[in-house]
N, C-alpha and C positions, 0 to 999 in steps of 0.2 A: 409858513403855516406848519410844515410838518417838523422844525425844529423847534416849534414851538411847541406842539402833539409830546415828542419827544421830549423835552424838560420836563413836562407836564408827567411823562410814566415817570420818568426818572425819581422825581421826588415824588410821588406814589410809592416803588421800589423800596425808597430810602426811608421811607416812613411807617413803613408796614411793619416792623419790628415794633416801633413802636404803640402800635395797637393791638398788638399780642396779647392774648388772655394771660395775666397771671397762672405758675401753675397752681395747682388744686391739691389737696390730700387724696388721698386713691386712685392719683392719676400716675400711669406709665409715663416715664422719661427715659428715654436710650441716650446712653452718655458713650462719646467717642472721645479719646486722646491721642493726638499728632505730639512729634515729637520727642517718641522716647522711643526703647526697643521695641522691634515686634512682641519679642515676647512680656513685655511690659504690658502691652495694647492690650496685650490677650485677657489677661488677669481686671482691666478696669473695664473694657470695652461690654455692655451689656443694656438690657431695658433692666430701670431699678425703680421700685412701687415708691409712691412717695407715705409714708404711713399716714398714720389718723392723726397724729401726731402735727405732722408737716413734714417730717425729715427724711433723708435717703444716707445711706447706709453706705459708703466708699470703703475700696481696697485701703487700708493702712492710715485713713484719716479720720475715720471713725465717720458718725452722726452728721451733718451739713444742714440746716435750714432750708429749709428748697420752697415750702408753701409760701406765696404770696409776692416770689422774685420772677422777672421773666426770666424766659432760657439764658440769653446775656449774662444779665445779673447773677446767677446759679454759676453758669459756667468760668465766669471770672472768680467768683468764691471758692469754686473747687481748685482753681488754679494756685488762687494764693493761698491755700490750703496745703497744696501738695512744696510747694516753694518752702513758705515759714517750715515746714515738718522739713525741710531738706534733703526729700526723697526724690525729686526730679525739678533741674534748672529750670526748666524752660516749659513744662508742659502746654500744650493748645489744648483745651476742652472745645468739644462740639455738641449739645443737647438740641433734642428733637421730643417735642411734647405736644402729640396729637391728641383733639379733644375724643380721638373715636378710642383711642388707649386706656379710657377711665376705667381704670379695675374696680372702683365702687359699685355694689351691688344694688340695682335697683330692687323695689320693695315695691308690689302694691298689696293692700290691706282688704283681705275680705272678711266681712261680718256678717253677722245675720244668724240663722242656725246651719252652720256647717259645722263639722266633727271638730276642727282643731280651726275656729277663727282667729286671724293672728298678721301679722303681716310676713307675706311669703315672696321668693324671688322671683322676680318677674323676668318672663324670657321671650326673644323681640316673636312679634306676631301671634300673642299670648290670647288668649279669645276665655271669655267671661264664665265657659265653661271647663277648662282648662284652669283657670283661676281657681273655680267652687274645688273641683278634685284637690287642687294642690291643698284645698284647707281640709282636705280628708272625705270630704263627697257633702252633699245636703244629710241633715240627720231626718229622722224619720217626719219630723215638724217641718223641715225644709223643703222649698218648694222644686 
């Protein structure tokens, strides 16, 4: 029974990658490379925004495609990225793309009569009256 438990996490373990959220546009990825100088490390080693676009922006390879690959798939792109350009043998890429890293700006939208209705950025534990201000207060018609 409990080798059996065991197989059971195991390919849990092994599978979980594979149900990985794609990443997103405005989402934080931190990118590590194994295998070169330290001082190498230093210059690629960083969290890098993925734009609006999709792309993330690398030390000497330029632009990458990053929206809609898992980390894996990103990180083997950036690998043969750095290879074909012939700036490092062997590099190892490591990516880490938490969904709490999203740099996208949330928006909620207040209307009604307040001074500047619009959609404004919304900040966590935001309360409805906090909302009305952010749109410049009630106007004198507002309640």
């Amino acid at each position: 029974m409990k080798s059996i438990l065991q197989c059971l996490l195991l390919g849990v373990l092994v599978m979980a990658p594979c149900f990985a959220s794609p990443i997103e546009t405005g989402q934080a990825i931190q990118v590590q490379i194994l295998g070169v100088p330290p001082g190498e490390q230093a210059r690629i080693n960083a969290t890098y925004p993925v734009s609006d676009k999709g792309f993330v922006t690398m030390w000497q390879i330029g632009s990458i495609k990053a929206a809609g690959l898992s980390t894996d798939a990103l990180a083997r792109k950036i690998e043969a990225a750095y290879r074909s350009a012939e700036i490092y043998t062997s590099p190892t890429i490591q990516i880490m793309a938490d969904s709490s890293d999203n740099l996208v700006q949330q928006l909620v939208t207040v209307g009604g009569k307040g001074r500047a209705p619009g959609a404004k950025p919304y900040q966590r534990n935001m309360t409805l009256y906090q909302a009305v201000m952010a749109a410049g207060g009630a106007t004198e018609f507002g309640a």
